[in-house]
Each structure stands twice: as C-alpha cells, then as structure tokens.
MARLUM-470263 format. One record per residue (C-alpha): residue number from 1; x, y, z. Coordinates in steps of 0.02 Angstrom, whole numbers, always signed. Each point is the difference from the previous one (the first is absolute). Layout:
{atom NUM {X Y Z}}
...
This chain:
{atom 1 {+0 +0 +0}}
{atom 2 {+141 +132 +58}}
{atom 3 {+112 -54 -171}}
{atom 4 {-172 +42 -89}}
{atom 5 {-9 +160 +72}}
{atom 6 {+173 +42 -22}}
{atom 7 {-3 -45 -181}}
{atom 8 {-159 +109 -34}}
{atom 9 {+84 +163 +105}}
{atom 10 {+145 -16 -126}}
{atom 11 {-113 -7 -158}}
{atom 12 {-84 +147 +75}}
{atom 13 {+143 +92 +42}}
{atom 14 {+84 -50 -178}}
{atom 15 {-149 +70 -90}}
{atom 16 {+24 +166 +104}}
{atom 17 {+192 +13 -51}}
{atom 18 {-54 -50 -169}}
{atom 19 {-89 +157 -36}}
{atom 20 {+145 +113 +29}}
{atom 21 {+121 +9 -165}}
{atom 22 {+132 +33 +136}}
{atom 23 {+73 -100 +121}}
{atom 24 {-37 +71 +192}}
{atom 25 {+103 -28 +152}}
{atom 26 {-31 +65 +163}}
{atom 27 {+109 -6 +178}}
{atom 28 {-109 +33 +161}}
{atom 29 {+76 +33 +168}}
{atom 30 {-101 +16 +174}}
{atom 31 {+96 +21 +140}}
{atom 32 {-103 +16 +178}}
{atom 33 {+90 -117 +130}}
{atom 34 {+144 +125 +40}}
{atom 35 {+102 -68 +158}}
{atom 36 {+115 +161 +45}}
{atom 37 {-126 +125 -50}}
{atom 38 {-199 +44 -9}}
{atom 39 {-72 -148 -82}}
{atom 40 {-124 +71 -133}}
{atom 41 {-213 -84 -10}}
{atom 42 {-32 +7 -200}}
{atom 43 {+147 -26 -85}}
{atom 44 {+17 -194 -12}}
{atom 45 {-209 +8 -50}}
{atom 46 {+42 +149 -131}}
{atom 47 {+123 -91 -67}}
{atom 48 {-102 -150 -29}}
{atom 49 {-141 +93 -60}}
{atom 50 {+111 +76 -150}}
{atom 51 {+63 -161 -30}}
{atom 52 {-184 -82 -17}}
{atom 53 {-40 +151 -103}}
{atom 54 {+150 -6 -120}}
{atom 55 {-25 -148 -37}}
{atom 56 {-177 -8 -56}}
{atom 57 {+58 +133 -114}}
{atom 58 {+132 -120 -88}}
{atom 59 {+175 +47 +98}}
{atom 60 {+109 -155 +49}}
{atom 61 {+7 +72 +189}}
{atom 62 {+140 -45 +130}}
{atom 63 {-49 +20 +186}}
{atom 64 {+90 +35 +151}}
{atom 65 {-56 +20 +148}}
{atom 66 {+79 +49 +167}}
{atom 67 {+179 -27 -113}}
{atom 68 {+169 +34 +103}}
{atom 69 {+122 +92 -97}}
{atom 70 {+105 -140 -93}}
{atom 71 {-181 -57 -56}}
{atom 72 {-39 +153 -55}}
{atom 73 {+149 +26 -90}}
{atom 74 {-10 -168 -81}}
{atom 75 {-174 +41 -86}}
{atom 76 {+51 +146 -61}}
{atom 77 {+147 -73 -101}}
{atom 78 {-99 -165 -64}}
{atom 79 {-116 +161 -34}}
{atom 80 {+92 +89 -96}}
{atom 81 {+80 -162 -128}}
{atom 82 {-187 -46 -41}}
{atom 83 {-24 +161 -29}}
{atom 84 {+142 +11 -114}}
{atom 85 {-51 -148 -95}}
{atom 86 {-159 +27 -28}}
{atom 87 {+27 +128 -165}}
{atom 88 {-29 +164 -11}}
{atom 89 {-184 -5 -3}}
{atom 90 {-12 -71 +168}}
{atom 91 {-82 +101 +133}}
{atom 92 {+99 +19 +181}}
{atom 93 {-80 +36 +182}}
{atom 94 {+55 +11 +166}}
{atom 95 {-128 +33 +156}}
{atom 96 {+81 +38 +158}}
{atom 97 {-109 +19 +195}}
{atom 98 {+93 +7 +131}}
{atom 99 {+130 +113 +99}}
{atom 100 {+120 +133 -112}}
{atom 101 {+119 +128 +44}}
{atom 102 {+101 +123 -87}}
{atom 103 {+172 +60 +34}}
{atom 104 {+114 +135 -93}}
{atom 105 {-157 +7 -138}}
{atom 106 {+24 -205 -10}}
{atom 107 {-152 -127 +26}}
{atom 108 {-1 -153 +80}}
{atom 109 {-110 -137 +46}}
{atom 110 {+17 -80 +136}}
{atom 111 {-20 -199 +20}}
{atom 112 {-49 -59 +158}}
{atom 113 {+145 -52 +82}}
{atom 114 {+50 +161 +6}}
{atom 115 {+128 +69 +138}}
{atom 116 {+60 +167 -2}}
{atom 117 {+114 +125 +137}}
{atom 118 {+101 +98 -130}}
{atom 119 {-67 +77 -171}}
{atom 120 {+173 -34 -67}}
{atom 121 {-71 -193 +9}}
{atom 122 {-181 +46 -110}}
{atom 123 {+72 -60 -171}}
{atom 124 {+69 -161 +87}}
{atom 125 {-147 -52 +93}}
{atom 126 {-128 +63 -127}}
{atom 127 {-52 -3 -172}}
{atom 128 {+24 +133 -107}}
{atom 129 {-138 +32 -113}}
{atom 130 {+123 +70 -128}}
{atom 131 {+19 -182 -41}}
{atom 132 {-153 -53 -45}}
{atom 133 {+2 +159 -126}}
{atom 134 {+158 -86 -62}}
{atom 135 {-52 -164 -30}}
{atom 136 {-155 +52 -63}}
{atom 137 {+111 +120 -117}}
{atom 138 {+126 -128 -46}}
{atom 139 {-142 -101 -118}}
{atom 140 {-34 +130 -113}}
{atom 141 {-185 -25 -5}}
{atom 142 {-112 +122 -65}}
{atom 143 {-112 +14 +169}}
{atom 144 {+52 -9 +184}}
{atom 145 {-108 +48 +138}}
{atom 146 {+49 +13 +190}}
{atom 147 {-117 +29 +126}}
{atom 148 {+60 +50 +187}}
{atom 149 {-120 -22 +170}}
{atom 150 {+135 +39 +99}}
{atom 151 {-15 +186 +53}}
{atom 152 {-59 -37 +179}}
{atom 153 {+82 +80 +166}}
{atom 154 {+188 -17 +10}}
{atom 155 {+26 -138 +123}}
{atom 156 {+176 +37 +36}}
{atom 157 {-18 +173 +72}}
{atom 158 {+147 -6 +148}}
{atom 159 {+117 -23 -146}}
{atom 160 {+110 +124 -22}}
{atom 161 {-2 +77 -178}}
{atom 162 {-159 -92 -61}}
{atom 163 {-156 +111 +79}}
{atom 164 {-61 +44 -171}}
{atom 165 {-177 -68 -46}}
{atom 166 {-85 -112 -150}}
{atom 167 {+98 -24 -149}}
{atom 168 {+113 +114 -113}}
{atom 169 {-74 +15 -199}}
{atom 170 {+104 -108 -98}}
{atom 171 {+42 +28 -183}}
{atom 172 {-100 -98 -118}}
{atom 173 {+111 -98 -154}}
{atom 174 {-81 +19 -179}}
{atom 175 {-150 -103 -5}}
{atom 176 {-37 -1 +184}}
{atom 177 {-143 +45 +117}}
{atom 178 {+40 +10 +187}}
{atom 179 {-151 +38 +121}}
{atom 180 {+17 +35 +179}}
{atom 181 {-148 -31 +127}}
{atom 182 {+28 +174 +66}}
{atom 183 {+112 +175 -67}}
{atom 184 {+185 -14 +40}}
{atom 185 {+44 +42 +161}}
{atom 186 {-194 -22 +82}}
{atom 187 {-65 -143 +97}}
{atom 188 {-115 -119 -63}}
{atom 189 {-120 -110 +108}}
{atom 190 {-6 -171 +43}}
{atom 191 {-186 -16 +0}}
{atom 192 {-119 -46 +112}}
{atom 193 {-71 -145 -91}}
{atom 194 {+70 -143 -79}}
{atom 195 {+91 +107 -113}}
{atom 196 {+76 +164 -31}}
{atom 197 {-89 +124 -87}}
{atom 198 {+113 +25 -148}}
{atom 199 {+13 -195 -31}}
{atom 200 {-199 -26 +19}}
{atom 201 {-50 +138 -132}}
{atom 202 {+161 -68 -120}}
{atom 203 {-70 -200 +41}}
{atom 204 {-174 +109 -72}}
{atom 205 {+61 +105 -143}}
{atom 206 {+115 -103 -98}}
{atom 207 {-139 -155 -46}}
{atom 208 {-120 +168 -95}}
{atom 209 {-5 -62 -163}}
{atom 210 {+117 +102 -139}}
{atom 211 {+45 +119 +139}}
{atom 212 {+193 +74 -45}}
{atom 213 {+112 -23 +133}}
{atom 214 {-2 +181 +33}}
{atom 215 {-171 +18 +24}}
{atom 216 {-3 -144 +104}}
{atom 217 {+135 +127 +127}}
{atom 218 {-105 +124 -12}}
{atom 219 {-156 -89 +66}}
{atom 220 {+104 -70 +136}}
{atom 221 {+49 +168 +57}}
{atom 222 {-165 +81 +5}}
{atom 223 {-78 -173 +103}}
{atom 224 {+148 +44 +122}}
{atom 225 {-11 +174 +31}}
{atom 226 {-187 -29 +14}}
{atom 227 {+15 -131 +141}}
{atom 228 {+156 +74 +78}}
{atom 229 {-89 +163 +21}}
{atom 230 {+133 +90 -126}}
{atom 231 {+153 -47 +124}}
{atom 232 {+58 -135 -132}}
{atom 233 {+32 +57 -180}}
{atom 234 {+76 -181 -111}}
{atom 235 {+142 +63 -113}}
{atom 236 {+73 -27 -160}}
{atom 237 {+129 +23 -135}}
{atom 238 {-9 -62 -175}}
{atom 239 {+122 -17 -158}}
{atom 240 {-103 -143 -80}}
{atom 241 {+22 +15 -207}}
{atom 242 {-167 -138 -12}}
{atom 243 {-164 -26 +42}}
{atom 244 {-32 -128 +130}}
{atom 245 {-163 -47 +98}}
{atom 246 {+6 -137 +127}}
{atom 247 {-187 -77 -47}}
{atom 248 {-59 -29 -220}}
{atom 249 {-148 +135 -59}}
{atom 250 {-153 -108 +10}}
{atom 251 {-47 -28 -171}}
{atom 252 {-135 +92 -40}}
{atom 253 {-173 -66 -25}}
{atom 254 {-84 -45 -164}}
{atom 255 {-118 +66 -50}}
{atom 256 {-113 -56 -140}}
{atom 257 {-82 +142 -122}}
{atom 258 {-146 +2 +80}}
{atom 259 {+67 +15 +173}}
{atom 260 {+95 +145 -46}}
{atom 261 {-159 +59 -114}}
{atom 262 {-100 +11 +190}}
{atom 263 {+152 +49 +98}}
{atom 264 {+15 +140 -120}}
{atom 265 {-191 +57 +10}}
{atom 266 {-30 -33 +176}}
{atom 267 {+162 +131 +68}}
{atom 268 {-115 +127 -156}}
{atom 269 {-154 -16 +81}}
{atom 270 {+71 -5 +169}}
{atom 271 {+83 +151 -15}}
{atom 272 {-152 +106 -56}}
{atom 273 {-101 -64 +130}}
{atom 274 {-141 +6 -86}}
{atom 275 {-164 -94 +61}}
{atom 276 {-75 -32 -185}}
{atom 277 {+181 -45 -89}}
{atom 278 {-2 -127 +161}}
{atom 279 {-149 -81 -17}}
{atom 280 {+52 -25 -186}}
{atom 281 {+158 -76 +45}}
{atom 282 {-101 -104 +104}}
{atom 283 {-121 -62 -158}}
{atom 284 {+151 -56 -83}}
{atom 285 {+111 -60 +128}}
{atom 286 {-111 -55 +147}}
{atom 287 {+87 -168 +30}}
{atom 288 {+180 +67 -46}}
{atom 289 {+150 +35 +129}}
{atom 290 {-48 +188 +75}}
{atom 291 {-191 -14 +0}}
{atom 292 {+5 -26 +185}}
{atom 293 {+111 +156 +13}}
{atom 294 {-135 +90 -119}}
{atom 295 {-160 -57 +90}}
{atom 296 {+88 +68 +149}}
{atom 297 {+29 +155 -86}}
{atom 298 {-176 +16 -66}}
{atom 299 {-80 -8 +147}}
{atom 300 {+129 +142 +89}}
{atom 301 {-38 +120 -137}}
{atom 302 {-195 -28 -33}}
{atom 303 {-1 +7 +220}}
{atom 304 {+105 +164 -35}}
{atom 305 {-128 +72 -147}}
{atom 306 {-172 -43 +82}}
{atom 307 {+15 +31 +189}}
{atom 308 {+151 +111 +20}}
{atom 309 {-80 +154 +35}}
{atom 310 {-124 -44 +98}}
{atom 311 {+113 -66 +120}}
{atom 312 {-92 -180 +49}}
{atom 313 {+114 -135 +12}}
{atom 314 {-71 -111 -138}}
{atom 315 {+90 -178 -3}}
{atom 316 {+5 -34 -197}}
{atom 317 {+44 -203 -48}}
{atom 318 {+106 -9 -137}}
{atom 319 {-100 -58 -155}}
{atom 320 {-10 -156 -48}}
{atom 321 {+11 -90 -188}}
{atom 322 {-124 +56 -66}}
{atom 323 {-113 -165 -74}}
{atom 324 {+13 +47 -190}}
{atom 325 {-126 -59 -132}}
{atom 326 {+71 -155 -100}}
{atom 327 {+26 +93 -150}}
{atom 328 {+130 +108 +93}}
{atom 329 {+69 -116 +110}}
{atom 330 {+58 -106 -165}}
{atom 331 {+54 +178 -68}}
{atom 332 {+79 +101 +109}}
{atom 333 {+51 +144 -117}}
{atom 334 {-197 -1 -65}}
{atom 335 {-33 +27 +180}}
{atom 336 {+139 +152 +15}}
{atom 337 {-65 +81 -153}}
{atom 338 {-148 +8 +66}}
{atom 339 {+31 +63 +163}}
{atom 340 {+100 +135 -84}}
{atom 341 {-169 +31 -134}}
{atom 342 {-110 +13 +168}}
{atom 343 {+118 +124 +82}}
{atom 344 {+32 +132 -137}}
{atom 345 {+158 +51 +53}}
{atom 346 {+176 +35 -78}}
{atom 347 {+85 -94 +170}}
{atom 348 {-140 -157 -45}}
{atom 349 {+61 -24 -170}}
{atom 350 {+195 +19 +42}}
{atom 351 {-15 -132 +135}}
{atom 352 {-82 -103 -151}}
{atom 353 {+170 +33 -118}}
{atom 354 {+133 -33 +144}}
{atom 355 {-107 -167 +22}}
{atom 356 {-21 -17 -199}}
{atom 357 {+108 +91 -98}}
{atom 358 {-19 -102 -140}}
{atom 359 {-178 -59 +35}}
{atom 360 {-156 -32 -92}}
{atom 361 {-80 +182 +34}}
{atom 362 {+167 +77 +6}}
{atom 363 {-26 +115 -130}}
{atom 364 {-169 +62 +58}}
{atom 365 {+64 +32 +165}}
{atom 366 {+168 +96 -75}}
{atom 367 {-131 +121 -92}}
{atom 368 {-108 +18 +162}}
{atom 369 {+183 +45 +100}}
{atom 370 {+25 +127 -142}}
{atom 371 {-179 +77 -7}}
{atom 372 {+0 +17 +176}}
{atom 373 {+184 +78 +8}}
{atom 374 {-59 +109 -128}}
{atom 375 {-163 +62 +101}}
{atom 376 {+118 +15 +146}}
{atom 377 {+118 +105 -80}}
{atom 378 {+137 -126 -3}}
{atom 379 {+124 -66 -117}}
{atom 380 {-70 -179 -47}}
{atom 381 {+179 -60 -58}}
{atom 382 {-69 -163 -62}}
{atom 383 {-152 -73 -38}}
{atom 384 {-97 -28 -178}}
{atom 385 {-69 +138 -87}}
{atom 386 {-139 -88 -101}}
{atom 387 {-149 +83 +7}}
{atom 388 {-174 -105 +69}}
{atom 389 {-157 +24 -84}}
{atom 390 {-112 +114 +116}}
{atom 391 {-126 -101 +71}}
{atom 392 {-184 +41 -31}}
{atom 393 {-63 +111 +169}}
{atom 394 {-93 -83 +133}}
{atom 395 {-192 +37 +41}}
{atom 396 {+91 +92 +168}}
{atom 397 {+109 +90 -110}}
{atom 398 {-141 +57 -104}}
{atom 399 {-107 +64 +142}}
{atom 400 {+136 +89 +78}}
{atom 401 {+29 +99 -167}}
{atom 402 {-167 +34 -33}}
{atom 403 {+7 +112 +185}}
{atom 404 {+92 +109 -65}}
{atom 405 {+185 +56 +59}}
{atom 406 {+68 -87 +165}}
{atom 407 {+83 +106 +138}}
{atom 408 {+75 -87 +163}}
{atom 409 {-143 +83 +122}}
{atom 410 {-168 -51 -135}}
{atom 411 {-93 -158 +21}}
{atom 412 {+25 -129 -115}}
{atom 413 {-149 -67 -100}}
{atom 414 {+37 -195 -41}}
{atom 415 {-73 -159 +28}}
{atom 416 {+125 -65 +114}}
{atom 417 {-116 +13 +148}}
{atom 418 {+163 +13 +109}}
{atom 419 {+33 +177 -45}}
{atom 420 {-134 +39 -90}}
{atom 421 {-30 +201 +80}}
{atom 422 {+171 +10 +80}}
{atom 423 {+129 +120 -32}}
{atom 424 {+178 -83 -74}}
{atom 425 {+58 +65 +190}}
{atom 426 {-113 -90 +75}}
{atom 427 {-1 -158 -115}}
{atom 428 {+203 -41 +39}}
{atom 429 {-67 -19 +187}}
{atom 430 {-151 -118 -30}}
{atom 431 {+63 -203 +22}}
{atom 432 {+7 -121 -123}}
{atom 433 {-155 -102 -62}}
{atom 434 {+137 -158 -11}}
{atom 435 {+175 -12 +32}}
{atom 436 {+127 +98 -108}}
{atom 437 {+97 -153 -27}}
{atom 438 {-69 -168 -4}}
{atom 439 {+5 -93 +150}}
{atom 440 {+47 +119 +132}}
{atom 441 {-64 -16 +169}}
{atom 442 {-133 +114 +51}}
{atom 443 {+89 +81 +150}}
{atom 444 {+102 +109 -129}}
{atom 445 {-135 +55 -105}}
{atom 446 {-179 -16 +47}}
{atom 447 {-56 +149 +92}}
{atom 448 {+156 +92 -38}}
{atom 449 {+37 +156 -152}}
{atom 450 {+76 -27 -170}}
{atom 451 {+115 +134 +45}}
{atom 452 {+82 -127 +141}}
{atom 453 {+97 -77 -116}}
{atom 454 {+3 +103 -158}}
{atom 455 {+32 +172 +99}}
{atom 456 {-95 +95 -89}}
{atom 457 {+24 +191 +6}}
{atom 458 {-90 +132 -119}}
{atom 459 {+163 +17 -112}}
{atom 460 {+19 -196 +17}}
{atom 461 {-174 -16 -83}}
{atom 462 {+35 +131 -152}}
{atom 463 {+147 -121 -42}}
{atom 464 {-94 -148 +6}}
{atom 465 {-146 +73 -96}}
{atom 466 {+115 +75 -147}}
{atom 467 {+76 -176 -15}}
{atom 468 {-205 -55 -36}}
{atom 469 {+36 +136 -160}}
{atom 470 {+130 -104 -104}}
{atom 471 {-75 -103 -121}}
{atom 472 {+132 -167 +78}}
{atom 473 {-93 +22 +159}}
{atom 474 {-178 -1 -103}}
{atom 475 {-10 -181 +33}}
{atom 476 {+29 +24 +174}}
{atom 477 {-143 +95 +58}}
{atom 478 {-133 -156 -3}}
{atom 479 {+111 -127 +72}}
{atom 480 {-74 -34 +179}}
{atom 481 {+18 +119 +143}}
{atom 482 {-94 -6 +178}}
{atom 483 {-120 +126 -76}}
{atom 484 {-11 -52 -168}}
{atom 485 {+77 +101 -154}}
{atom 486 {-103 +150 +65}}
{atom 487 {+130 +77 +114}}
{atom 488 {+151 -8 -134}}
{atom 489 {-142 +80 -124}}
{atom 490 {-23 +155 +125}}
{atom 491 {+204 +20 +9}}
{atom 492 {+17 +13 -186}}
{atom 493 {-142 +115 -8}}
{atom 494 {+56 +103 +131}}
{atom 495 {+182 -14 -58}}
{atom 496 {-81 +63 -190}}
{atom 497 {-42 +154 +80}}
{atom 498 {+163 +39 +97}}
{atom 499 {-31 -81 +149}}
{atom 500 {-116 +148 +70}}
C-alpha cells in the first residue's frame, strides 16, 4: 500500500516538474533549536512550509532543518554543483528562517550550534550568506532567487562590535532576486502563530496562478505591513534579465461561439441596466449561464422603478422563466423578435441583433434601429436602409385623425376603451390591459404605469412619436401593445403636429 502511494506521489510530482521547460532546484533551511542562544518558534515550520510549497510548484527542494554549521555548509556546496549542472535554463532558490547577523556590512546565518564570545570568530562559526550568492552565481543560470527570514533580534547583543540589527542589503549578481522579510537594518517578527508573517503570506502568494515573481513580493509586503501594523516592511532588490513566475497561467477557458455570443450580450445589457433590454435577454437566454444573475437584477430594478418613491419596502421575487408558447419555445429568436415587435423600442431591437446578428429578422430589426436612431436624432451607423411598404391605417388610427389635430393636454377620441377621453399625459400613467412582455409576473405590471419601465417624459414621448412618422416604422404601429395600436397612433399624430 505505502510503495503504491509512493509511486503515485512521484507521478504526481513528475507531472508538476514536467510542466516547467526549466529545470528547478530549491535549498530550504529552518533553523529553531538554537543551544547557546534564543531558540526561535517558526522557523523549522516555515521552512517546511516553503519546502511543501516549492515543491508542488515543480522545484526539486532540499530541506534542512535545525542544520549545525558543517551541515549547513555541506548543502550549500552539493547546492551549488546541481545547480551548475543543471544548464543555464535552470532556475535556483534558497529560503533561509532562522537567526542572522551582520558584521562590518557582512551577513551571516547562523546554524544552530552556534557559539560565539568574540566577533572576530562570526565568519568561523557562521555562514556567510555571500556564499550562497556565490554558488548560486558560479552556475550561470539565467534565474536565481534568495529569500532571507532571518532579520529577527540580534541574539548576540553582549558582543562586543556586533550590536547592529537585521541584515545589511546585499548586492544582487545579474539575474538575481534577493528578498528580505523586513528592510535592512529593521527587525522582523517571529510570529505569533505557526509561522512568521513574511513566510505565511510568501507560502500564500507564490501558488496565484501566472503571478510574476515580483508581484508575488509585492503582495507579500502589503499582507505584512497590514498584519504587522506597518512596523514590518519585506524588502527587495532585483537584477533579473527574465520573466519568472513560481505557479503556470491557468489556461484560459473555452469558450464556444455561443458562450462568448451571451457573455458578450449579457455584460451589454448589464451595463445599461435597463429593465426591458433585461427581460429580453431573458426571452432568449432564460436557461443560459447569467439568467440567475439577471432575474436577480430584474427584480432590483423593477423594485427600484415601481415603489421607490413611495418609500414602502416592497419585497420583489426575481422572475421566473417565463412558460413560453410552443412555437417560441422551439424558436427562440421568433420569440426575441417578437418581444422586441411588442416593445417598440430602439434598446428592444438591439438586444435582438447582439442575440442575432445574423438572424432571420435581422434586417427588419437593423431598419427599425435606424428609423428609430433617426427619430432620436442619432447616428444609426448600421442597419438596412430598405424602405417597408406603409401599412394601411388602423380603424384607431382613422378615428384619431378624423378629431382633428392632437395636443398633449386634449382627449383622445379612439376605440381603445383604455384611453379613450384621456390626455397622452394621462394615458403613459394608466396600467397595462396585459403584460408588456409575454409572460411576466403580475407583481411588475398589473396595477402599475407604462411610464415604470419606459420612463416616459414629455420630450421622451415627441421622440417616440416622430419615430411612428418614418415610413420603416409604418409597420410598427399595429403590432400589439397593452392598449392596442391606438396609443402609437396618438404619438404620430401628435408628433405630425410638433409635439404641441
């Protein structure tokens, strides 16, 4: 069972070394169990925390822990000659936690067994950490990265000559990155927890996908400052000549056409926030990925539109699926186009393109964009241009002509029994005989104005009603409304006489 095991980890851990073209070795020291000095909490668990982390990411890691100094010395040279024969595309990193020192603008790390009286005796009972740089430097690998936990209190302080806190900055040999838990010459803490603070955000940072390295630094020192209450600022010093980032870019997701087709609507309709160019989205996409998010949406605006200034707190369910005649559920453009015919407006018939762009009624609804642009004022920039055959006027429409001249404060004489003797004013605040749009629940339109969700203002209305004047919206004007054709017949008339 345990040879099992052991034979699956390496697979795993081949396939993770496998993705890297390069070849990535790591060295990891923790040293905690000091005898002659303060023994240090984190650093053995730090250290094998980077370690775990490294190599998930595809480095070949050495650990130490709680190394005396020949040991430490020993790793550093078989270290360096893997390092050094592993090409010049090979990546290099060393991870020290533990105890460090400076003296006469030196570093030094200090292995466990540590004894010191005289400072004289630092480079022979010490490491320098001017080795590692030359080891490191020796291979002549394009990236090296060295990585230093070892800023904390000076544990030697009744030495003579050697008072001096943290670490001295350290010049950086072409193609390396050095980072420092804490600025030269400052303190950096142990941690309270079961690791330090610098180590803990670096165990976090470095596994973000397609992160570069120094971003990865730069994360880590804000996480630090953050927790240490700005008394902690991680340092550090580049001359790196390539790109490197410890974990891939996740590939990115694909997508199929019509995936991207909705993606690309949805963040359009989104944006405009937009009750009517929602519930069209929802027609055509109400089983698709963000028709949750737009139901949700929906129901915030229409709760925003119908009760917001009255100030009750109205509780609006999102709207469901609307149950859609079989024709239209077998056709869900059909069902678009229609929606868009039964609203009227320029943002209906562009939420039918986005969907359709090279649909069935494509064309008509590219001449209605541009008729309605034009009544607007706009610059249609697409859209066809061929001209529809005016359609023969509805009984409503006659009637309404026959009473002479429409103004926005006379009554209107039609047949529509719904406005029949109400002013246009007064008309836009009357509710819908039916819903607007096929299948929407009651509780956002019954018993509530057409000028919730179309807005409708005086100078709104004159635009709408010159649009009724261009022979491509002829067609338009007995296509079914909530009060018949008879409402869209007062806007042109109205609009015929300058909107008076």
């Amino acid at each position: 069972m345990w040879i099992r095991l052991a034979v699956l980890a390496a697979a795993v851990l081949g396939l993770a070394r496998a993705a890297w073209a390069e070849e990535r070795l790591a060295l990891v020291i923790g040293n905690s169990a000091y005898g002659s000095v303060q023994p240090l909490d984190n650093p053995g668990r730090d250290a094998r925390l980077m370690a775990q982390t490294l190599e998930r990411l595809g480095f070949d890691v050495t650990l130490a822990v709680d190394a005396r100094q020949i040991e430490m010395k020993r790793a550093i040279g078989r270290f360096g000659r893997k390092l050094r024969g592993a090409g010049e595309d090979a990546t290099g990193l060393f991870y020290y936690a533990g105890h460090g020192v400076q003296s006469f603008g030196s570093n030094y790390l200090l292995p466990v067994d540590v004894a010191l009286a005289d400072a004289a005796d630092l480079d022979l009972m010490a490491v320098e950490a001017q080795s590692v740089l030359r080891q490191m430097a020796s291979a002549r690998n394009r990236t090296n990265i060295v990585i230093l936990d070892a800023c904390r209190n000076n544990p030697f302080k009744a030495v003579a000559d050697l008072n001096e806190s943290g670490l001295a900055e350290m010049k950086a040999p072409t193609g390396t990155f050095l980072a420092y838990a804490t600025a030269p010459g400052d303190v950096a803490l142990d941690g309270e927890g079961e690791n330090s603070p610098f180590t803990e955000a670096l165990a976090r940072e470095i596994v973000v996908p397609g992160a570069p390295v120094e971003q990865v630094f730069k994360q880590v020192r804000r996480a630090v400052l953050e927790q240490s209450g700005g008394s902690q600022t991680p340092w550090d010093t580049s001359s790196l000549v390539s790109d490197f980032t410890f974990a891939a870019a996740e590939p990115e997701a694909v997508m199929s056409a019509a995936e991207i087709e909705e993606a690309q609507i949805w963040r359009s309709v989104k944006a405009s926030r937009d009750a009517m160019q929602i519930m069209l989205f929802l027609r055509g996409y109400g089983d698709g990925k963000y028709a949750g998010e737009a139901r949700a949406l929906l129901a915030s605006l229409m709760e925003e539109e119908l009760h917001g200034g009255t100030g009750a707190a109205v509780a609006v369910a999102p709207a469901e699926p609307a149950p859609a005649p079989a024709a239209a559920a077998a056709d869900p453009e059909t069902a678009m186009f229609q929606a868009a015919q039964g609203d009227g407006s320029k943002a209906a018939y562009e939420a039918y393109l986005m969907a359709y762009p090279e649909g069935r009624f494509a064309e008509m609804a590219a001449a209605e964009v541009a008729a309605l642009a034009a009544g607007a004022g706009q610059d249609p920039q697409a859209g066809a241009e061929a001209p529809a055959a005016a359609a023969e006027p509805a009984p409503a429409a006659v009637a309404l002509a026959e009473s002479g001249p429409i103004t926005y404060a006379s009554p209107l004489d039609t047949d529509a029994a719904a406005i029949s003797g109400l002013t246009l004013a007064e008309a836009v605040t009357r509710s819908p005989s039916f819903p607007p749009v096929e299948g929407l629940p009651e509780s956002y339109w019954k018993d509530q104005s057409c000028s919730s969700c179309h807005q409708w203002t005086r100078e709104r209305l004159c635009t709408q009603g010159n649009t009724y004047l261009s022979l491509n919206m002829q067609r338009s004007l007995g296509k079914q409304h909530p009060f018949g054709g008879a409402l869209k017949q007062a806007l042109k008339s109205w609009a015929a006489g300058g909107c008076q």
